[in-house]
NUTORFI-731135 format. One line per 2 residues: number of its first residue (from 1); for each residue z, x, y of C-alpha. Coordinates in steps of 0.2 Angstrom, whole numbers, plus 5000, padded with zeros to 4 digits. Example, Ala and Ser with C-alpha at 12.3 -4.5 7.8 and 13.67 -1.06 7.14 Angstrom:
1) 5039,5062,4978  5036,5068,4995
REM end
This chain:
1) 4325,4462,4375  4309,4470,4372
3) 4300,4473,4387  4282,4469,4379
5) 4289,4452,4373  4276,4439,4380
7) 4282,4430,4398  4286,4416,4393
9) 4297,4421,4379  4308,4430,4390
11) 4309,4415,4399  4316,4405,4385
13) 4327,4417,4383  4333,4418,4399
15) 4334,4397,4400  4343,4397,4387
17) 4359,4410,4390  4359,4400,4405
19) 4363,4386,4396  4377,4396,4387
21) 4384,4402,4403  4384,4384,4409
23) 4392,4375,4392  4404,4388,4395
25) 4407,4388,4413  4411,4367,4411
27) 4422,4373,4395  4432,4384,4406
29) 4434,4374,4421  4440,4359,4409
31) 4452,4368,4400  4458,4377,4420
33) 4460,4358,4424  4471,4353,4408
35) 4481,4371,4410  4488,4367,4426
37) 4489,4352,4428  4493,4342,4412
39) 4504,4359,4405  4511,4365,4419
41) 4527,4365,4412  4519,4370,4396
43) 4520,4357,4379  4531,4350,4367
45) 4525,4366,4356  4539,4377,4363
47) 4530,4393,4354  4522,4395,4373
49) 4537,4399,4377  4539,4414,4364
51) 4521,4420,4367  4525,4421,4385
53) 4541,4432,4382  4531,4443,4372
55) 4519,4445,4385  4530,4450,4398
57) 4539,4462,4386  4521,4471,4381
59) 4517,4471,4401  4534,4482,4401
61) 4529,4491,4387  4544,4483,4377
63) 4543,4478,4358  4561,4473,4357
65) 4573,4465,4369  4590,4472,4372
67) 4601,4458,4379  4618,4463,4391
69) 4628,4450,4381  4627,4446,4363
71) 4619,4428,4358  4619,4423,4376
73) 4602,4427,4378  4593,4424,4361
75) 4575,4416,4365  4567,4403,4353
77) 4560,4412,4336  4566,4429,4341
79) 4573,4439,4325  4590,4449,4328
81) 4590,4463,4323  4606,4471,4329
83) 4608,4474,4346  4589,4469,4348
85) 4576,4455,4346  4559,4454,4343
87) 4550,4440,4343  4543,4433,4324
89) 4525,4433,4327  4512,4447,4330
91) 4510,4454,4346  4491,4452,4347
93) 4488,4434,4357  4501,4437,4368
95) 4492,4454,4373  4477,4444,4376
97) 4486,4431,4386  4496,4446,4396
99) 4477,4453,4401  4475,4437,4411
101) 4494,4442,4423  4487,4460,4423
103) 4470,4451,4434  4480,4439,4442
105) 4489,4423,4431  4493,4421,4412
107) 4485,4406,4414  4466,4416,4420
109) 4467,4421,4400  4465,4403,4393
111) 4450,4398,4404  4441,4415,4397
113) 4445,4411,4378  4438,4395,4380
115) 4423,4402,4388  4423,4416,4375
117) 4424,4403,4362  4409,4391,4366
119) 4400,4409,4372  4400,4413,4353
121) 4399,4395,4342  4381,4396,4353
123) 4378,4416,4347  4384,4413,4329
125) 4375,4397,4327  4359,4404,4335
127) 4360,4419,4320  4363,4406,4305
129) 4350,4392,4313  4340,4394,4330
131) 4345,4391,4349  4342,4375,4352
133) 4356,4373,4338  4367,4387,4344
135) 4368,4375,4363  4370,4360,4352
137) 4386,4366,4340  4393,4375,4359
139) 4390,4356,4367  4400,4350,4352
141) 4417,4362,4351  4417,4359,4370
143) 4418,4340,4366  4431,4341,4353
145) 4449,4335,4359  4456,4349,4349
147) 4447,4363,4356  4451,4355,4374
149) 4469,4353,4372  4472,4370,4360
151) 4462,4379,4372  4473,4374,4386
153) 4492,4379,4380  4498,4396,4377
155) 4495,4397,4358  4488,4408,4344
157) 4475,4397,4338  4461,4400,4351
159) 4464,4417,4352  4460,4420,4333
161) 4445,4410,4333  4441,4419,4349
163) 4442,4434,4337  4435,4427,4321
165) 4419,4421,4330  4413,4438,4337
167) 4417,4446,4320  4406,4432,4314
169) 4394,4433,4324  4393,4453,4325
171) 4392,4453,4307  4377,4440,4307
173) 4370,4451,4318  4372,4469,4306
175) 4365,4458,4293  4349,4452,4302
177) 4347,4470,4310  4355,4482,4299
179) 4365,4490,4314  4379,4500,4307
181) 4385,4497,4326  4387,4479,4325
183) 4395,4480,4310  4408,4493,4313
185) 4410,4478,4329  4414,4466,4314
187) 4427,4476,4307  4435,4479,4324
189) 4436,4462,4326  4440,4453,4309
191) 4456,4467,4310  4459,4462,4326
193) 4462,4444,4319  4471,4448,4305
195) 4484,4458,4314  4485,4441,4326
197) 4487,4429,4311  4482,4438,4296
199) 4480,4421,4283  4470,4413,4296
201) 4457,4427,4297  4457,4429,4279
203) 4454,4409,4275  4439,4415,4289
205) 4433,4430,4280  4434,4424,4264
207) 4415,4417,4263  4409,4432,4273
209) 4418,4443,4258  4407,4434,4245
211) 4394,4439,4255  4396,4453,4257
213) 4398,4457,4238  4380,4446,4236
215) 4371,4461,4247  4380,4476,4240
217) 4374,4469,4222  4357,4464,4229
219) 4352,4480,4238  4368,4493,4237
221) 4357,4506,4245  4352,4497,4260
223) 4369,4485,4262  4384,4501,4260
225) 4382,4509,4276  4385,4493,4286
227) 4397,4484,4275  4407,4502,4273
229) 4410,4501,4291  4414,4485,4294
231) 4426,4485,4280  4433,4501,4286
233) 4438,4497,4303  4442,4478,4297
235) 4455,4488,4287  4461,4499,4303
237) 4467,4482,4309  4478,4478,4293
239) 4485,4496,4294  4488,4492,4312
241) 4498,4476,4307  4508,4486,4294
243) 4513,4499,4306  4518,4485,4317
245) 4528,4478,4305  4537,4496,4300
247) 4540,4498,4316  4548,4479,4321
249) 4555,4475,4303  4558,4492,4295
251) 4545,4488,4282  4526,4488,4283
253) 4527,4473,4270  4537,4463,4278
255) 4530,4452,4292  4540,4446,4306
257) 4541,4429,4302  4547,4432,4285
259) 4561,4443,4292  4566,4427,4302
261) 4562,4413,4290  4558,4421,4270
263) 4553,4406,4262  4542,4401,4280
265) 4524,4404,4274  4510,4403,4262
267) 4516,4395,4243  4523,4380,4234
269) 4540,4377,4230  4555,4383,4241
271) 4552,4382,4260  4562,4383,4274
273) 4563,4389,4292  4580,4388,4300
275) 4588,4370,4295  4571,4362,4290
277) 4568,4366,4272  4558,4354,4258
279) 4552,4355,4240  4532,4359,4244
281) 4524,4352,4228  4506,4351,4223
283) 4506,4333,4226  4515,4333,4245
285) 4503,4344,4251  4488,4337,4243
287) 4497,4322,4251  4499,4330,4268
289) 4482,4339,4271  4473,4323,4266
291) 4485,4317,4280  4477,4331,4292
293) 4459,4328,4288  4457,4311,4291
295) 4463,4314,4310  4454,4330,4311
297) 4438,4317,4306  4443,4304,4316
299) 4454,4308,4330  4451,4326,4335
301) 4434,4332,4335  4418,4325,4345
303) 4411,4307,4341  4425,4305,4329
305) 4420,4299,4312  4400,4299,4320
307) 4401,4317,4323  4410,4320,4305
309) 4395,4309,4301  4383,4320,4309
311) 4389,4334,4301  4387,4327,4283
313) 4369,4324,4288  4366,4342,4292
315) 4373,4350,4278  4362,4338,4268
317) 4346,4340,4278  4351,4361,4277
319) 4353,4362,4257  4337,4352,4257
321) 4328,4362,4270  4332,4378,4257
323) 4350,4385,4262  4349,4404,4269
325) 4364,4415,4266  4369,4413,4282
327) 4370,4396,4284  4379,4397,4266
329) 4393,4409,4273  4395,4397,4291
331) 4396,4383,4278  4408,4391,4264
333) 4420,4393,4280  4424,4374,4278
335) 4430,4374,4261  4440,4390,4262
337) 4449,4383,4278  4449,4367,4270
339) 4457,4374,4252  4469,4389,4260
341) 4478,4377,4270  4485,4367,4258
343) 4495,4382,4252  4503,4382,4270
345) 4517,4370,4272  4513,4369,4291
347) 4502,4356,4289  4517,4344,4280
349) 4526,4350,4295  4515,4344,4311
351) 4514,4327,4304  4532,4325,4305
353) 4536,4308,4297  4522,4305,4286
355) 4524,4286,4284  4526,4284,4304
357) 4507,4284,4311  4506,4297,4328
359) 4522,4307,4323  4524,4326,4325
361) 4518,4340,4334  4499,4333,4328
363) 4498,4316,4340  4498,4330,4356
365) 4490,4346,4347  4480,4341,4332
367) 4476,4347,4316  4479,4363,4324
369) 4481,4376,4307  4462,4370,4302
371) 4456,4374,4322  4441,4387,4314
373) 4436,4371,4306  4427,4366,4321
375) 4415,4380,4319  4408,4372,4304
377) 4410,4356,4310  4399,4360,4327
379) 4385,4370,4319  4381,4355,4306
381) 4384,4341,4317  4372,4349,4325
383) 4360,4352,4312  4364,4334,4308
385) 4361,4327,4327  4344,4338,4327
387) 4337,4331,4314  4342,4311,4318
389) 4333,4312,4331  4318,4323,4325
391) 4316,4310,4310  4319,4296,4323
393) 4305,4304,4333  4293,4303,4319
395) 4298,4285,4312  4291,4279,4329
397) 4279,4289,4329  4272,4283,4311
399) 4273,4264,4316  4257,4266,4329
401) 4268,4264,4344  4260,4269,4359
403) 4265,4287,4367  4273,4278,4378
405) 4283,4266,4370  4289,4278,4357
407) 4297,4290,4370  4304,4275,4379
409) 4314,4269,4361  4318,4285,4356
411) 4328,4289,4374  4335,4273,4372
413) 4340,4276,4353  4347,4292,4361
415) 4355,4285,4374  4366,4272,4365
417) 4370,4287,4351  4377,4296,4364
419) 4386,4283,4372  4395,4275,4357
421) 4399,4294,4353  4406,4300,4369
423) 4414,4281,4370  4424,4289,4354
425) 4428,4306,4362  4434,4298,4379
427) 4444,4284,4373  4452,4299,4359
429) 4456,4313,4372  4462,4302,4385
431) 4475,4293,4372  4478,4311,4369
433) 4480,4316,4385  4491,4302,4390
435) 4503,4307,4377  4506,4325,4384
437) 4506,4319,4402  4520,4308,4399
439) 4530,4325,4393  4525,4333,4410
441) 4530,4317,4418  4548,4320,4412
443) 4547,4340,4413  4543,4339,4433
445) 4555,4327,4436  4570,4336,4424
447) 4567,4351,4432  4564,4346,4449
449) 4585,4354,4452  4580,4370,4447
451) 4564,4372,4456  4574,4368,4473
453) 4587,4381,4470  4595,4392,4470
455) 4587,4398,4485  4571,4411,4483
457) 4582,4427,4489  4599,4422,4481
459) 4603,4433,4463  4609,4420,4453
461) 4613,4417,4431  4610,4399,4426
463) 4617,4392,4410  4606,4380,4401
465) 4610,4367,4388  4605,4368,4369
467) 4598,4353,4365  4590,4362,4349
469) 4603,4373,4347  4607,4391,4354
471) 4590,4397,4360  4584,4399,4377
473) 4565,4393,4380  4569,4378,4366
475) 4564,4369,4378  4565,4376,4392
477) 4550,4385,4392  4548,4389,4412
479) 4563,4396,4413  4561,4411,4404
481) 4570,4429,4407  4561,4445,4414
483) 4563,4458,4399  4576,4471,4407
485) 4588,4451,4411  4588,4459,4428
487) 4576,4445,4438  4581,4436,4452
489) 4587,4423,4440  4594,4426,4425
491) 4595,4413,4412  4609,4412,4398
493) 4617,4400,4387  4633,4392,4389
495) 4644,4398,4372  4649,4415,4379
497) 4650,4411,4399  4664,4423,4403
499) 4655,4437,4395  4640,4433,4405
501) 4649,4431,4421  4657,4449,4416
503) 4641,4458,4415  4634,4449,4434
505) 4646,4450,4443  4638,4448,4460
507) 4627,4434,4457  4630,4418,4461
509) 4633,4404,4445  4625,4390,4441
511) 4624,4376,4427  4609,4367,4422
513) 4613,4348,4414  4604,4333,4411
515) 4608,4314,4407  4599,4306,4392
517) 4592,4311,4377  4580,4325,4377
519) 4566,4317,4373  4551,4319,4385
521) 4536,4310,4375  4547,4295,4378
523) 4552,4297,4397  4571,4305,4395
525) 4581,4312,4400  4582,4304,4418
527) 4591,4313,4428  4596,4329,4430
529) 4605,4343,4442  4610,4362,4446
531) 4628,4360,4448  4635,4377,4456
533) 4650,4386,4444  4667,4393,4450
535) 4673,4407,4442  4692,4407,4447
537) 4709,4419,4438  4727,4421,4446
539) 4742,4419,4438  4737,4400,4433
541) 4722,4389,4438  4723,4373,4441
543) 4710,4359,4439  4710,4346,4451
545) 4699,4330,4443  4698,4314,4453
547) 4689,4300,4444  4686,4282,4448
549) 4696,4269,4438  4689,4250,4441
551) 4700,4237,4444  4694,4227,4432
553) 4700,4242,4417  4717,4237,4408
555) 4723,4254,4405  4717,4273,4404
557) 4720,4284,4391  4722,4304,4395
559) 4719,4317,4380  4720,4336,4383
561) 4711,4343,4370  4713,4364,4366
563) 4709,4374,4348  4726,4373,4343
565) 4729,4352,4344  4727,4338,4357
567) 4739,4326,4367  4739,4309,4374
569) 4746,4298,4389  4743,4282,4390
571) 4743,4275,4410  4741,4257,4409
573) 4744,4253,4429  4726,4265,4434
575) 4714,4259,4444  4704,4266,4459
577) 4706,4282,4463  4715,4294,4449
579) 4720,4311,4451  4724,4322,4437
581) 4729,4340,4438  4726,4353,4422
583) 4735,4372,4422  4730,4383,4413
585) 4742,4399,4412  4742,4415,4401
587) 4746,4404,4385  4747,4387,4387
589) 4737,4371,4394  4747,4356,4402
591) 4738,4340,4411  4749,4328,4424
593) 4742,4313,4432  4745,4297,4445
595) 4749,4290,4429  4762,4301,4421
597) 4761,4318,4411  4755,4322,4394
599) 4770,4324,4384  4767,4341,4377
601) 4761,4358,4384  4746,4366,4372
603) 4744,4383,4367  4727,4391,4372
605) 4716,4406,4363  4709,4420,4373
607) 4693,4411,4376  4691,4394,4373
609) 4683,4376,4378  4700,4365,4385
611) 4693,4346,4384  4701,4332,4397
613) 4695,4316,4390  4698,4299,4403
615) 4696,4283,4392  4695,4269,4403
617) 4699,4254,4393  4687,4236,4397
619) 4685,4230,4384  4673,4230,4370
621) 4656,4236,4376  4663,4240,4392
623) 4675,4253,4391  4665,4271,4396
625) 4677,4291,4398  4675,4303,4408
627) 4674,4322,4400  4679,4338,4410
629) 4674,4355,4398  4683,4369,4406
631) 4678,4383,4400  4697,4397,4401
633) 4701,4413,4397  4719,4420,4395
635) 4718,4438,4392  4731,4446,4405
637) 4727,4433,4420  4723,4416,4419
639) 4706,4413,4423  4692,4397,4422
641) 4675,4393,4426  4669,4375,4434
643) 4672,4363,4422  4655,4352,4414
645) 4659,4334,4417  4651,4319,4406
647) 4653,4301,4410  4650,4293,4393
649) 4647,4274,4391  4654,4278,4373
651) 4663,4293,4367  4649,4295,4353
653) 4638,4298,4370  4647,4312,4377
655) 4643,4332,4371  4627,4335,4381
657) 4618,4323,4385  4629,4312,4396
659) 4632,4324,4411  4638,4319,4426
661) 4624,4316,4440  4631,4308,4456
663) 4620,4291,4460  4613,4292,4442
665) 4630,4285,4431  4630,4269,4422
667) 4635,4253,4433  4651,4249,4431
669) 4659,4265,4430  4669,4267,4445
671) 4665,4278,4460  4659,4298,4464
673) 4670,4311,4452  4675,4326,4461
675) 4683,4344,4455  4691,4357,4461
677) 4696,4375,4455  4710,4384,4461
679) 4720,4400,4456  4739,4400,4457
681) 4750,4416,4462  4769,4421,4456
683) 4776,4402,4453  4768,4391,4463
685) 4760,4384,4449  4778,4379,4442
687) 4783,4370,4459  4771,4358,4466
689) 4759,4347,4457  4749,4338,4471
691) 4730,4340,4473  4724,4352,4486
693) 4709,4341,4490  4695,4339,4475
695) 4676,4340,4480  4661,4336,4472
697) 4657,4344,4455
REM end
């Protein structure tokens, strides 16, 4: 600030980066309150999950993970790569969100990007309009759902437009000053954001290019030094990303995500990312970003179709006015975000059904891909707002009104604006809002078992389900490992258990299961539970299962099931209390039972899954099983872990999703199930058949 500068222009000044400090002080505190206490669990985007990892693995100064046990411990969207994983997108946001653990909490990080954020929509706009804009266009992003709810999850978007905005406005700043400084700032930072998400910063920069090009034709003299900088540190960052990628991938042209998914990215045609693939022709995405608009316009930014409104008006009463450069660069922002996304299949993506209204990832996130389109949205709408309400002002003041009168309508015209405006915002975000808290609703109750144990000092593994497949943190994003696996839990999948239980061998076992269908939006699973796992080798092992039987049941059918074939016994005198007794030896399976044996003993593999199915028989839409997995080994000894147990009101229920959870069964399925795990020396095993006492599962 210049100190000769008249008093009370430096009292403007001051007044008004108070009013920036205060925007973003209620931005920060507002997306605080959402972070932690509508996503404390984190979302149904599960990349928070993988931005987390990566976090934790740059605080260690890791780039790959190196797993004790082969796919037992493969996070969500990590590449393999060999013996290691990396994780398939750029290293960069989760860098900035691993600053805010180094001060003191992940989460400290996306207060200070929303801060950061509404800091500079009010510096940019400031540099393409005036202030009294710049507070407008801030007030505007902070009342936009999507900047809210983005700002508040552990996710790319904000970052980069945390990046994109101080390139912007550094770049505004060069140009109006001629500071090679604040250029060389704009390089740094427009490479910063392409090495976070490199098509996002150039849908960004494209219009700041043109520009760009405009003053190095205009005047090359007086426009080289500040463009040569910018472009060459602007270019740093991309060689940065390449070496990233030579480094992770083996290729600096190849990006992580290609290396996981090839036909995952920009382009028509082909695309596909694991099992989700579709034909993405000219005419679906057309189809889908129209889609993707319209709740951008309507749903997802402030006032809702008004503040689209708004923005139309400013735009108009800007070209009008005589548009300057800069307001043509903040503006050509829209249409490049607009246009480059429709190359992106994303957007098809995070509508999910697009016949089905509020489907997908974009009823609880938003238009997310297009989040720099609130830049031009805010500083227009603002533009737009402005000028309402200066025309207003001079209607009223042209139809001989007195003073008085005239400022007593236009605060009330004002007023109601406001009202019906914000009306639209609330009732929006808080629909919005509602939809993610009834995700956490299901999260804290879920996993409510694994908050209570295992206790604070014990070293434990616990095995989690795959709903989605093999991946940890898909969805179980809380529950993530440290990056050496060596924390005081440790958290594996369930398809190599014996491995896993191998390579700890002094921690305590645990399995993590659930009853329902995952689906948190819609308040299931219901229950769920931390069952503790016996890991148990002799000569034999011996399962002893006791189920309930109702009276009511005509029959029960037995059915050992192992790689090799199945058989079946049919008991048709069981009722109350049944006991049935599985061995396991170095080659073979046989079940016996209160209602007689299964007729054939079954060979076993080395490792493998030995299923004990209970059918009880009550009829048609009556009749429920019960399912014991035991998971065996027979490489020398015999030996087995605690089996998972399923009651299943139809056998189409059982295979995950239909655990056993005492108090929490079906009604009409009998009583309490209870397990035990024993080893058997020399012959024992061969000589007695009775129970030595079941317990609890």
């Amino acid at each position: 600030m210049n100190l000769d500068e008249p008093r009370s222009r430096k009292m403007n000044r001051r007044t008004w980066y108070a009013a920036v400090a205060v925007v973003a002080l209620v931005g920060a505190v507002a997306v605080w309150l959402l972070a932690t206490r509508t996503f404390q669990y984190h979302s149904l985007n599960h990349d928070e999950g993988v931005y987390l990892q990566q976090a934790a693995m740059l605080l260690d100064g890791n780039l790959f993970l190196e797993p004790p046990v082969e796919d037992a411990f493969r996070p969500w969207f990590f590449v393999e790569d060999g013996d290691r994983l990396y994780p398939k997108y750029a290293p960069v946001p989760a860098a900035i969100f691993a600053l805010g653990e180094l001060v003191w909490s992940y989460r400290l990080a996306l207060p200070a990007i929303a801060a950061a954020i509404l800091a500079l929509v009010a510096l940019v706009v400031r540099e393409a309009f005036d202030g009294r804009t710049g507070i407008a266009a801030a007030v505007a992003v902070l009342c936009s759902p999507l900047f809210l709810l983005e700002s508040a999850v552990y996710l790319p978007y904000a970052p980069t437009t945390m990046c994109n905005l101080a390139f912007a406005y550094c770049y505004f700043r060069a140009d109006r000053t001629d500071d090679v400084r604040w250029a060389a700032g704009a390089g740094a930072a427009i490479g910063l954001a392409f090495f976070a998400r490199p098509y996002t910063a150039v849908l960004f920069a494209a219009p700041f290019i043109v520009h760009a090009c405009w003053t190095l034709w205009r005047d090359p003299r007086a426009a080289l030094p500040r463009q040569l900088a910018t472009a060459t540190l602007g270019l740093a960052g991309v060689a940065l990303a390449l070496a990233y990628n030579a480094v992770v991938t083996g290729s600096p042209l190849v990006f992580p995500y290609q290396a996981f998914a090839p036909h995952d990215g920009p382009g028509f045609g082909h695309r596909q990312i694991l099992g989700h693939e579709a034909e993405y022709t000219v005419e679906l995405a057309l189809r889908s970003n129209a889609l993707v608009l319209r709740s951008f316009a309507t749903e997802w930014i402030a006032g809702g179709l008004l503040g689209a409104a708004a923005a139309a008006v400013g735009f108009v009463a800007t070209v009008r006015r005589g548009l300057s450069p800069r307001q043509a660069v903040l503006a050509g922002v829209a249409p490049s975000v607009v246009v480059g996304n429709v190359f992106f299949w994303g957007n098809f993506n995070i509508l999910g059904a697009l016949e089905v209204a509020d489907d997908g990832l974009i009823a609880t996130h938003g238009p997310y891909y297009h989040f720099d389109l609130l830049v031009p949205f805010a500083a227009f709408g603002a533009v737009g707002a402005l000028a309402l309400a200066t025309g207003l002002r001079r209607t009223l003041r042209r139809r001989t009104l007195t003073p008085r009168v005239a400022r007593a309508t236009l605060v009330a015209v004002l007023l109601v604006g406001a009202l019906a405006a914000g009306g639209v915002t609330a009732a929006s975000f808080d629909e919005k809002v509602d939809r993610n808290a009834a995700a956490t609703d299901t999260y804290e109750r879920v996993y409510e078992p694994l908050e209570d144990a295992p206790a604070p000092d014990e070293r434990a593994v616990v095995f989690l389900p795959t709903p989605y497949g093999d991946w940890l943190n898909h969805p179980f994003q809380p529950f993530r490992n440290d990056p050496d696996f060596d924390g005081q839990r440790v958290y594996a999948l369930g398809d190599r258990p014996f491995a896993v239980a191998d390579a700890y061998p002094d921690r305590s076992l645990y399995r993590f299961a659930y009853r329902g269908a995952w689906s948190p939006q819609a308040g299931s699973p219901h229950a769920s539970r931390l069952q503790p796992v016996d890991h148990v080798a002799g000569d034999a092992v011996r399962l002893n299962a006791t189920v309930a039987v109702p009276d009511a049941a005509s029959g029960a059918t037995v059915t050992l099931t192992a790689a090799d074939g199945s058989a079946t016994s049919v008991a048709s005198n069981a009722s109350g209390s049944t006991s049935l007794w599985v061995t396991v030896t170095n080659d073979t399976v046989s079940v016996r039972g209160d209602g007689g044996n299964v007729d054939d003993s079954l060979p076993v593999a080395d490792r493998e899954d030995v299923t004990l199915t209970v059918f009880v028989d009550r009829g048609p839409g009556s009749s429920f099983s019960y399912r014991f997995e035991l998971p065996v080994r027979t490489d020398g000894d015999a030996a087995a872990l605690t089996p998972r147990v399923e009651r299943c009101t139809a056998i189409r229920d059982c295979g995950g999703e239909a655990a056993y959870i005492p108090d929490e069964s079906p009604d009409g399925t009998g009583g309490d199930v209870r397990t035990d795990l024993v080893a058997l020396e020399g012959d024992e095993f061969g000589t007695e058949n009775e129970t030595a006492g079941a317990t609890d599962p």
